[in-house]
N, CA, C and O atoms as a CHARMM CRD file, in Angstrom:
* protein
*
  296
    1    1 UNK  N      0.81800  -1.18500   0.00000 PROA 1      0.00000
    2    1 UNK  CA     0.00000   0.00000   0.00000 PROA 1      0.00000
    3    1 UNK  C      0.87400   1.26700   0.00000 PROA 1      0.00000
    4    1 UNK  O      0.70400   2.39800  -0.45500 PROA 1      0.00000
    5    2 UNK  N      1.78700   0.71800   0.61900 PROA 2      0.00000
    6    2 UNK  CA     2.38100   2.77800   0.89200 PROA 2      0.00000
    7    2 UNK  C      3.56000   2.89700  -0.71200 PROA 2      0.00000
    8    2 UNK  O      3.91600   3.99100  -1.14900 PROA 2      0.00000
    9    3 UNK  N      3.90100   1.82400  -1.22500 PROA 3      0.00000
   10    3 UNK  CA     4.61600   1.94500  -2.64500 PROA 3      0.00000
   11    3 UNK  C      3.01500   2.51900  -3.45600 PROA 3      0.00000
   12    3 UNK  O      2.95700   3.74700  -3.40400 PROA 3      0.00000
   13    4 UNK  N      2.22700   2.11700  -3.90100 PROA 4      0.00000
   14    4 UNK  CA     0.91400   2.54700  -4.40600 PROA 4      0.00000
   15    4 UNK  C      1.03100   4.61300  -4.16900 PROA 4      0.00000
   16    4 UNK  O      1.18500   5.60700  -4.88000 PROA 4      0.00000
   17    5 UNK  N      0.76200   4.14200  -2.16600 PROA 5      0.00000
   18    5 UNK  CA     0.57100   6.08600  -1.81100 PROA 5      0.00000
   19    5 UNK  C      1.89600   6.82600  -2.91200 PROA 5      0.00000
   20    5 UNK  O      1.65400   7.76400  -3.67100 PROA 5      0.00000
   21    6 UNK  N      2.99100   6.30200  -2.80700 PROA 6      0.00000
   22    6 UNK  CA     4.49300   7.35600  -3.40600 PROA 6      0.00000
   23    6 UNK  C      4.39400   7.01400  -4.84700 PROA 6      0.00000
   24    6 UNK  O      5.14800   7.64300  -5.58900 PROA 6      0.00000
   25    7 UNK  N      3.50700   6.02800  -5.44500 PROA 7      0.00000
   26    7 UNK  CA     3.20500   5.91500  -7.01700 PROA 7      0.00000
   27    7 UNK  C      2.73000   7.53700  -7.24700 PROA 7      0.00000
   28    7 UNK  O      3.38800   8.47400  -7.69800 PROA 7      0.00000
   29    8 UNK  N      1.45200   7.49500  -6.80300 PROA 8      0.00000
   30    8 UNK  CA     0.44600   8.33400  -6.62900 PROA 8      0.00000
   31    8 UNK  C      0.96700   9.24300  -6.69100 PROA 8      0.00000
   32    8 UNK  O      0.81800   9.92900  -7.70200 PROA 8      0.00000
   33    9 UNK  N      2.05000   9.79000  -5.36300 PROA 9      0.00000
   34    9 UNK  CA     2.65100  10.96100  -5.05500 PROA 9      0.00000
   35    9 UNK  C      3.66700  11.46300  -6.08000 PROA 9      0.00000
   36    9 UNK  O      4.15500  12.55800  -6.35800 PROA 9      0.00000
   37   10 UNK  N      3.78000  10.24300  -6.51400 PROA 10     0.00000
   38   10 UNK  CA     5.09200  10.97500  -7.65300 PROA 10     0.00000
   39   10 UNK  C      4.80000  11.13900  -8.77900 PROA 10     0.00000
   40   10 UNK  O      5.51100  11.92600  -9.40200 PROA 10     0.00000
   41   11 UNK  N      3.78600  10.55600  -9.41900 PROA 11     0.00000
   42   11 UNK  CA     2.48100  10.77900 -10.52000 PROA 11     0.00000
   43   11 UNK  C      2.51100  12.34400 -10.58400 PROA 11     0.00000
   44   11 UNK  O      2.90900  13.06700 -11.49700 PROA 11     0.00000
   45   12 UNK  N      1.89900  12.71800  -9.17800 PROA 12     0.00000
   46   12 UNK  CA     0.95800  14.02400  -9.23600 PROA 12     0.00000
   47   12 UNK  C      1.96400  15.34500  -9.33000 PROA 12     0.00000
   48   12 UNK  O      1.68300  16.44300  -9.81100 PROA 12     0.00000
   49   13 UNK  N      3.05400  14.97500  -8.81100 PROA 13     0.00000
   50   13 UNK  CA     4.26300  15.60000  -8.89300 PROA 13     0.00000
   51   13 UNK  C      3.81600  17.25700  -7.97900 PROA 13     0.00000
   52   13 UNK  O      3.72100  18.36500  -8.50900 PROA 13     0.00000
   53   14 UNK  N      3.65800  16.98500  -6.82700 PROA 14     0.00000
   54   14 UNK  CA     3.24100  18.03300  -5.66600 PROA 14     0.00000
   55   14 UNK  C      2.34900  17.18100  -4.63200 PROA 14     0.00000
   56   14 UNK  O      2.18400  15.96500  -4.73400 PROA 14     0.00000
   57   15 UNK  N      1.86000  17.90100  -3.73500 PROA 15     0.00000
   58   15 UNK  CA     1.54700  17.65500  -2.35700 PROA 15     0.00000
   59   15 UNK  C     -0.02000  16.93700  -2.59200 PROA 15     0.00000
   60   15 UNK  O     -0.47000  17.39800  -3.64100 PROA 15     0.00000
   61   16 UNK  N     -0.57000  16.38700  -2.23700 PROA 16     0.00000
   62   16 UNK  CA    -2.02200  15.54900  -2.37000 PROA 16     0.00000
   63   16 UNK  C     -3.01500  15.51800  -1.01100 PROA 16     0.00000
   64   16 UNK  O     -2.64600  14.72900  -0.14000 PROA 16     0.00000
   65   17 UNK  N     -3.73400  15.97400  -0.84900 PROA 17     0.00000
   66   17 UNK  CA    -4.66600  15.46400   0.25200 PROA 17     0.00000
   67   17 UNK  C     -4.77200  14.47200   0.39800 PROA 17     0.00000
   68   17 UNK  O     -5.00100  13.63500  -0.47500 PROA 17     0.00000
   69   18 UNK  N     -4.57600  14.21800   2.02700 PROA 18     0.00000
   70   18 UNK  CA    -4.98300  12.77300   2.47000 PROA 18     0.00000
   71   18 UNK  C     -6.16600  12.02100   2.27400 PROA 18     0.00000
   72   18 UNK  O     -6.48700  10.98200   1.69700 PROA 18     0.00000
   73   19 UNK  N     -6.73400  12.95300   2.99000 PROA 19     0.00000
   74   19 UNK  CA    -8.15600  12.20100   2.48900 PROA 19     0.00000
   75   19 UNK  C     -8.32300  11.87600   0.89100 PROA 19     0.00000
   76   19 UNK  O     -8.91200  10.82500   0.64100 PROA 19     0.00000
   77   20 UNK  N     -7.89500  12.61700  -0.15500 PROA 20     0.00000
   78   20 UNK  CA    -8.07200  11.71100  -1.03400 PROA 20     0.00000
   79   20 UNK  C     -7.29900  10.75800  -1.94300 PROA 20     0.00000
   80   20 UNK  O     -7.54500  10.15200  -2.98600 PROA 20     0.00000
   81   21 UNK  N     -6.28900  10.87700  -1.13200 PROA 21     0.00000
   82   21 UNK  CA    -5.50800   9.68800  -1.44700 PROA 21     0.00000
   83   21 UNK  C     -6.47200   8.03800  -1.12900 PROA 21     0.00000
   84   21 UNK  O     -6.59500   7.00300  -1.78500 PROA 21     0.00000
   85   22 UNK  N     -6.96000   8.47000   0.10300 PROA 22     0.00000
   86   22 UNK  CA    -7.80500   7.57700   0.65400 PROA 22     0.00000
   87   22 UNK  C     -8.64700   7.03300  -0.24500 PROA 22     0.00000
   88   22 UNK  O     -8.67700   5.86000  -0.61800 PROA 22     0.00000
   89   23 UNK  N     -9.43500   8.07000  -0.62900 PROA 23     0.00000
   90   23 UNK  CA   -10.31500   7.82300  -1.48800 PROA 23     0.00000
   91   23 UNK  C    -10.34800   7.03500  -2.51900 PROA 23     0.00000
   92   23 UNK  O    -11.13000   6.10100  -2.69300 PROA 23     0.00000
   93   24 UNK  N     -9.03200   7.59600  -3.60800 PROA 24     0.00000
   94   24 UNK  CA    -8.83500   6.82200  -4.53400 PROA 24     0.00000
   95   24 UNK  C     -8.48300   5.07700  -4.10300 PROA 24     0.00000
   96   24 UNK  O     -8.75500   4.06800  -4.75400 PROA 24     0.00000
   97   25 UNK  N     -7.79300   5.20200  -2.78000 PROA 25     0.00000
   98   25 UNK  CA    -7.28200   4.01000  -2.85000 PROA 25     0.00000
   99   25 UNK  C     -8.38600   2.94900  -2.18300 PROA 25     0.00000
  100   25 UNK  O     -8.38500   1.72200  -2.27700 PROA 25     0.00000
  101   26 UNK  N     -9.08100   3.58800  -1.66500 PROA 26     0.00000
  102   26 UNK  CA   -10.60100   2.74000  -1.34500 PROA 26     0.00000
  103   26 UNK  C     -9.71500   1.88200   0.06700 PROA 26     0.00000
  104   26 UNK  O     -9.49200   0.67300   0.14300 PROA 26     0.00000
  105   27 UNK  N     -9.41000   2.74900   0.88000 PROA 27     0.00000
  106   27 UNK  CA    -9.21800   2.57700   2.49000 PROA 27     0.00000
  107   27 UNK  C     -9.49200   3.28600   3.30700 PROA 27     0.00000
  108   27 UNK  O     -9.47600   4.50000   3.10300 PROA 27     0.00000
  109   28 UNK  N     -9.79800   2.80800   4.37700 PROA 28     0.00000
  110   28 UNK  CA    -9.98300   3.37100   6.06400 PROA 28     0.00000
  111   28 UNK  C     -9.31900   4.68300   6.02100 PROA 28     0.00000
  112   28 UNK  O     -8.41200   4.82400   5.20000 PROA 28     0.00000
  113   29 UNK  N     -9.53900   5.35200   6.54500 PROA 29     0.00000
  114   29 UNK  CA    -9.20400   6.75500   7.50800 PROA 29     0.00000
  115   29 UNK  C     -8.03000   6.03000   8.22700 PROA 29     0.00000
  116   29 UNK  O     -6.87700   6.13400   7.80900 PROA 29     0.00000
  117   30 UNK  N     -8.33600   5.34100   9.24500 PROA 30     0.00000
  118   30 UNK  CA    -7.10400   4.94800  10.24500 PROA 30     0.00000
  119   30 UNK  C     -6.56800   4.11600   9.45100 PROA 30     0.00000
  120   30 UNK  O     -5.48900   4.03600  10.03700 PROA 30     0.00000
  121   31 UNK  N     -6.43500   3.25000   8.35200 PROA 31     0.00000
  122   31 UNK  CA    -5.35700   2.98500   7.40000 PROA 31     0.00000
  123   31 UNK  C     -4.33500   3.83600   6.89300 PROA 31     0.00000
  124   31 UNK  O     -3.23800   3.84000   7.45300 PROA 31     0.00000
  125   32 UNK  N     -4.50800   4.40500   6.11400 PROA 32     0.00000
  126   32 UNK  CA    -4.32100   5.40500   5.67200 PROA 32     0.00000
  127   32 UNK  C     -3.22300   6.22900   6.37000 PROA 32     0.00000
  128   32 UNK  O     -2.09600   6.43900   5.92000 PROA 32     0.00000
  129   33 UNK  N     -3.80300   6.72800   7.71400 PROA 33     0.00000
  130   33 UNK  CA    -2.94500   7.50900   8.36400 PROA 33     0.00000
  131   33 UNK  C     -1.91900   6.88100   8.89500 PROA 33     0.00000
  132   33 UNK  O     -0.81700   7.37800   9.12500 PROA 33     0.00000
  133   34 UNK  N     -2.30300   5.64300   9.12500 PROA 34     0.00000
  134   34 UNK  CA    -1.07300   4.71200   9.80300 PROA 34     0.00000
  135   34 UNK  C      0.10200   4.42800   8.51300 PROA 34     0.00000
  136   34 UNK  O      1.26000   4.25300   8.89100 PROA 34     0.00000
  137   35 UNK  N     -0.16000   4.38300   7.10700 PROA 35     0.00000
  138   35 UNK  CA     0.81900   4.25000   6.18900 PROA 35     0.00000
  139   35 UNK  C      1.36900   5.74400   6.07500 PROA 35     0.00000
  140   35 UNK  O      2.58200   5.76000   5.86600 PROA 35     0.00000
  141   36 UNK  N      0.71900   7.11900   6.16900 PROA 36     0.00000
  142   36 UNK  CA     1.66000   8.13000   6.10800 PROA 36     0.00000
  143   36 UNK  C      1.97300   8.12100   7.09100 PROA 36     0.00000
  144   36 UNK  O      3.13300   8.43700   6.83100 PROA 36     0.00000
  145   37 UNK  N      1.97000   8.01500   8.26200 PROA 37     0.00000
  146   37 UNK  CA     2.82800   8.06100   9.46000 PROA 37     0.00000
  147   37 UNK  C      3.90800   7.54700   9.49900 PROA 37     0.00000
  148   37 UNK  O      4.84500   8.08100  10.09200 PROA 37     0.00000
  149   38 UNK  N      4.03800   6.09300   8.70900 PROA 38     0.00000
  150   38 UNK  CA     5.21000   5.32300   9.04500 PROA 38     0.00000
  151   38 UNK  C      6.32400   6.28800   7.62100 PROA 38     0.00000
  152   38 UNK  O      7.50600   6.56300   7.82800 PROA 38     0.00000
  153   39 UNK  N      5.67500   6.60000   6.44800 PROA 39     0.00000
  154   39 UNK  CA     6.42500   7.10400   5.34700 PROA 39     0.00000
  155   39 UNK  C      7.02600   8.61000   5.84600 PROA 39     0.00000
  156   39 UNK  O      8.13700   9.03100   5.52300 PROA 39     0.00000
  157   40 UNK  N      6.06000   9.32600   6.69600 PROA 40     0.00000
  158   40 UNK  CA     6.88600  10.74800   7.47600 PROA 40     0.00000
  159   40 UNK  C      7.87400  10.30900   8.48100 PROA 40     0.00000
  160   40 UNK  O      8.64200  11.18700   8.87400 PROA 40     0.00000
  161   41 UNK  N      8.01400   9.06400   9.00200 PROA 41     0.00000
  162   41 UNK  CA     8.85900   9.16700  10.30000 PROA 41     0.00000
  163   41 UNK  C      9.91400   8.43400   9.55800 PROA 41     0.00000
  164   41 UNK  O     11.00600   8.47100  10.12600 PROA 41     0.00000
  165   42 UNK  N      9.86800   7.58900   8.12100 PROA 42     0.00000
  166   42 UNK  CA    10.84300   7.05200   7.81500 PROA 42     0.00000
  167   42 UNK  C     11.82100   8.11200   6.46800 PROA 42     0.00000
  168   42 UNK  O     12.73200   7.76600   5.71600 PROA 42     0.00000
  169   43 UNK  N     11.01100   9.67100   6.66600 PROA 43     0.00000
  170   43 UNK  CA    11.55100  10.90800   6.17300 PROA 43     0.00000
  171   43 UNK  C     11.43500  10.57900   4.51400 PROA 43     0.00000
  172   43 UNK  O     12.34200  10.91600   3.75300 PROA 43     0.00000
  173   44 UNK  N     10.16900   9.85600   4.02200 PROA 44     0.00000
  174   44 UNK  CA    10.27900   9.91600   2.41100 PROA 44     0.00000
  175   44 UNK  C      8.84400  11.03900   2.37300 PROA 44     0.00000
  176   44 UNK  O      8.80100  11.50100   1.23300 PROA 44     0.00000
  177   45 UNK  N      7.90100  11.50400   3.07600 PROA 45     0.00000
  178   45 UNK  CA     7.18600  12.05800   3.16500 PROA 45     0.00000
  179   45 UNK  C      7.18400  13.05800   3.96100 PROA 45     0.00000
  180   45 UNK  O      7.76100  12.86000   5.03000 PROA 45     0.00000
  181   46 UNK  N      6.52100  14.52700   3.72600 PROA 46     0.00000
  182   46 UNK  CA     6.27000  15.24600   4.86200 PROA 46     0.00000
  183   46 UNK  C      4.99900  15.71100   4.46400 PROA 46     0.00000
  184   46 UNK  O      4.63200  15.79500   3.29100 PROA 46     0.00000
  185   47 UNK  N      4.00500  16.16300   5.94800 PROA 47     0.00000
  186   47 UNK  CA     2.90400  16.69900   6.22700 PROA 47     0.00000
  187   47 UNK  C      2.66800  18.08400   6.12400 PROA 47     0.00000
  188   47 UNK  O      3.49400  18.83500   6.64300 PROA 47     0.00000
  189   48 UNK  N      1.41100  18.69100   5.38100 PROA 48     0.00000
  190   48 UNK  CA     1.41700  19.67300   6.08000 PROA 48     0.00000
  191   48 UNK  C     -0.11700  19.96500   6.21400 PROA 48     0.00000
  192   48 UNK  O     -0.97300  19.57400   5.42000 PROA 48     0.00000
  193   49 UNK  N     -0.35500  20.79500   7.46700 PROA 49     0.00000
  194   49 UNK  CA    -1.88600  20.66200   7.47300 PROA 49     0.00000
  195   49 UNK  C     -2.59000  21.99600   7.65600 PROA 49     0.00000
  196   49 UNK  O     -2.32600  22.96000   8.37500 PROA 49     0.00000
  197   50 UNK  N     -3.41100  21.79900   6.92600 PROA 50     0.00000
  198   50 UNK  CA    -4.42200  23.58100   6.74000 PROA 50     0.00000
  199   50 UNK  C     -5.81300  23.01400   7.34300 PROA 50     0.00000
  200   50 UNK  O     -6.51000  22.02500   7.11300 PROA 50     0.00000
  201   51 UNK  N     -5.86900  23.93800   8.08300 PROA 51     0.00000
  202   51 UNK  CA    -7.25700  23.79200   9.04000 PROA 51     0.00000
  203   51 UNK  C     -7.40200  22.02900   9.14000 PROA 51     0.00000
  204   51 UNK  O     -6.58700  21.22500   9.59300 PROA 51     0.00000
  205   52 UNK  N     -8.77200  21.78700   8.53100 PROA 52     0.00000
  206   52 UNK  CA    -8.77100  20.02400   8.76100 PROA 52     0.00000
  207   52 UNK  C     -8.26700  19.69400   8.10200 PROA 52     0.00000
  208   52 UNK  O     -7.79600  18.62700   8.49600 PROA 52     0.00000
  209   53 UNK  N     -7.84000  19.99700   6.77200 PROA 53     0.00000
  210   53 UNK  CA    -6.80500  19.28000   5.58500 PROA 53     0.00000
  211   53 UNK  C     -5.42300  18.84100   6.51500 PROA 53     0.00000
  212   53 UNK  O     -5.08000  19.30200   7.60300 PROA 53     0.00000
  213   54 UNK  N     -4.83600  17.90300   5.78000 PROA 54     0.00000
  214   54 UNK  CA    -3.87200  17.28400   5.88500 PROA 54     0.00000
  215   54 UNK  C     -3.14700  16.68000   4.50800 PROA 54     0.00000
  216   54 UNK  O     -3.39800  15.56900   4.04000 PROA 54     0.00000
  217   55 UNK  N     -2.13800  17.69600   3.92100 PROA 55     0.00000
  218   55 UNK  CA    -1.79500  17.29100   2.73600 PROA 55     0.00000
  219   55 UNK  C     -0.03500  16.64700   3.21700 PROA 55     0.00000
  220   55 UNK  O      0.89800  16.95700   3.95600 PROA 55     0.00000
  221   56 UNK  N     -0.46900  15.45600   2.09400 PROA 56     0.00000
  222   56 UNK  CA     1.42400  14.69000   1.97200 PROA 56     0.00000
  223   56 UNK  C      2.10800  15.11600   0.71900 PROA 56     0.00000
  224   56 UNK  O      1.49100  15.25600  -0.33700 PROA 56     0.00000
  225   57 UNK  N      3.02100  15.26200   0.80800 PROA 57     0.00000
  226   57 UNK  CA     4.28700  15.63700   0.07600 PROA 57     0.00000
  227   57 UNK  C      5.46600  14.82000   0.14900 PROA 57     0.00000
  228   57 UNK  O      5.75200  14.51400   1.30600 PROA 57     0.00000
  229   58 UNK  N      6.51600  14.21300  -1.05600 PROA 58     0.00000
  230   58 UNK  CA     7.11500  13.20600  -1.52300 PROA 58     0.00000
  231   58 UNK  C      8.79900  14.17500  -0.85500 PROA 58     0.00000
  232   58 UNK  O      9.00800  15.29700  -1.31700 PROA 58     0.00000
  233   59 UNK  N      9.48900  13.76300  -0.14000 PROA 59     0.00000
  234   59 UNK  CA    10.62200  14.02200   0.46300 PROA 59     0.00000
  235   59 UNK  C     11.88000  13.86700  -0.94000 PROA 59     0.00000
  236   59 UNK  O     12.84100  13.15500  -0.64900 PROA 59     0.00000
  237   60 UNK  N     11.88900  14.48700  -2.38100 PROA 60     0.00000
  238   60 UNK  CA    12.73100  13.79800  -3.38400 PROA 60     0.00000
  239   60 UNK  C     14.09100  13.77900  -2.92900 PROA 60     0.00000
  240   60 UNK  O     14.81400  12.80200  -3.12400 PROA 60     0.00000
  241   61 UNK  N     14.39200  14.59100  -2.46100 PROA 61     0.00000
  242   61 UNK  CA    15.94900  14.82600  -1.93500 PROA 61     0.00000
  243   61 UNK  C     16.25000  13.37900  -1.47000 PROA 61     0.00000
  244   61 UNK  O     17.18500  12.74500  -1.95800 PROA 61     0.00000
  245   62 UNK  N     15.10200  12.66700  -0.12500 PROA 62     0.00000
  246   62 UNK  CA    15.91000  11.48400   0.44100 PROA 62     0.00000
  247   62 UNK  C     15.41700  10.87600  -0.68800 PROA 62     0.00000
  248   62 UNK  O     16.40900  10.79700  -1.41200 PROA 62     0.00000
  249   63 UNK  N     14.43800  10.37500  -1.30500 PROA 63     0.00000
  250   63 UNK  CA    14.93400   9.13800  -2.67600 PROA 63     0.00000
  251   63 UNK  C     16.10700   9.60200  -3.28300 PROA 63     0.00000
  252   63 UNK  O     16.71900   8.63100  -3.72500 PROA 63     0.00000
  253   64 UNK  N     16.52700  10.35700  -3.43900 PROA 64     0.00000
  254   64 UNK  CA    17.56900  10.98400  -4.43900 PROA 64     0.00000
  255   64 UNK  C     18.99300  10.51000  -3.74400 PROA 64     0.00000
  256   64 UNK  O     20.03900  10.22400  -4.32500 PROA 64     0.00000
  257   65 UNK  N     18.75300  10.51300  -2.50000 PROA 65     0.00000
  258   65 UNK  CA    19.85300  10.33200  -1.71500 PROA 65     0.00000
  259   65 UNK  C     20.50000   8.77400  -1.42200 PROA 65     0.00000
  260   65 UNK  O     21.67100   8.39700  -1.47000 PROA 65     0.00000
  261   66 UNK  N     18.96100   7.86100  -1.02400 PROA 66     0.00000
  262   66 UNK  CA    19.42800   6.92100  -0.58700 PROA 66     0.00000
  263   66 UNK  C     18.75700   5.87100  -1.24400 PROA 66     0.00000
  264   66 UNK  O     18.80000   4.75500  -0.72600 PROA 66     0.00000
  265   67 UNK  N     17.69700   6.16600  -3.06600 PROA 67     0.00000
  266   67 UNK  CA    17.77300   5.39000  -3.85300 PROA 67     0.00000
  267   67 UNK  C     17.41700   6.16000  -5.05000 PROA 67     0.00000
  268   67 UNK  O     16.28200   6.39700  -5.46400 PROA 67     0.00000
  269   68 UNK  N     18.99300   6.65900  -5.74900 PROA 68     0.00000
  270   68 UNK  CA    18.85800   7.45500  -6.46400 PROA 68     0.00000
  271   68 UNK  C     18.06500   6.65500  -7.65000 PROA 68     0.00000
  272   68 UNK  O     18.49800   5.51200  -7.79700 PROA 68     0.00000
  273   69 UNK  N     17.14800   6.96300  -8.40000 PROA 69     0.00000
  274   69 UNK  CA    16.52300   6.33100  -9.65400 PROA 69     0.00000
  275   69 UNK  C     15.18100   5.65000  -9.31800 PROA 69     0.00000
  276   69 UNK  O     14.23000   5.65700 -10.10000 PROA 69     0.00000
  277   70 UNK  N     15.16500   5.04500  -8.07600 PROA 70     0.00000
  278   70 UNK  CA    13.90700   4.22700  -7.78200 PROA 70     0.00000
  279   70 UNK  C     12.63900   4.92700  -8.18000 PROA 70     0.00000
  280   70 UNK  O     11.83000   4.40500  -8.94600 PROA 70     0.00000
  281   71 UNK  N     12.42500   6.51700  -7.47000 PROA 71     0.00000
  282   71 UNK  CA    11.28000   6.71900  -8.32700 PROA 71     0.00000
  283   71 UNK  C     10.77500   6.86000  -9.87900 PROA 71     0.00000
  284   71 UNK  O      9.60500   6.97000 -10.24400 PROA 71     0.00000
  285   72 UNK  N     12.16200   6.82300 -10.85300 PROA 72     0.00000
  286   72 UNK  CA    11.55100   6.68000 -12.21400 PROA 72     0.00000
  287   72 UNK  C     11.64700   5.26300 -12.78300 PROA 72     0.00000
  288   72 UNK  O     11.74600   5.01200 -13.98300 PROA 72     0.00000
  289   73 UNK  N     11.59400   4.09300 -11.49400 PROA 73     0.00000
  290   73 UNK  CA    10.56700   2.69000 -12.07700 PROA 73     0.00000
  291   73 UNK  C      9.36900   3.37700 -12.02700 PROA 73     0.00000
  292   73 UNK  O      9.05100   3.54100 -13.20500 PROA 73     0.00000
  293   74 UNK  N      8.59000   3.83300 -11.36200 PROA 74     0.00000
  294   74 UNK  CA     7.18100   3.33600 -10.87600 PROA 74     0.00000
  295   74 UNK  C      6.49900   3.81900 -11.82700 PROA 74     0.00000
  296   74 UNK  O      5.27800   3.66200 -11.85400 PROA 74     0.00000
């Protein structure tokens, strides 16, 4: 699931709402948050949140760093 979320993220090429990441991917709320949680603390993602929004954003620097090329498989 969370290779799918950084498909997505690197597709869109900028920051995405959570919630509809969700959406598209046809999961839970508390799914969901539990896969960006683990992708922000493992620093390939960062958060940022406007009022109730909660948008994710793709960290390129660390792919770049510590697997340069991986995102132009996906």
């Amino acid at each position: 699931m969370r290779l799918k979320i950084i498909r997505m993220l690197y597709h869109h090429q900028g920051e995405m709402n959570c919630g509809e990441i969700g959406e598209q991917l046809n999961i839970q709320k508390s799914t969901v948050s539990y896969h960006f949680r683990t992708l922000r603390e493992a620093g390939l993602t960062t958060t940022r949140k406007s009022g109730q929004n909660k948008y994710v954003e793709l960290r390129l620097e660390t792919f770049e760093k510590y697997l340069p090329g991986f995102l132009d498989t996906l």
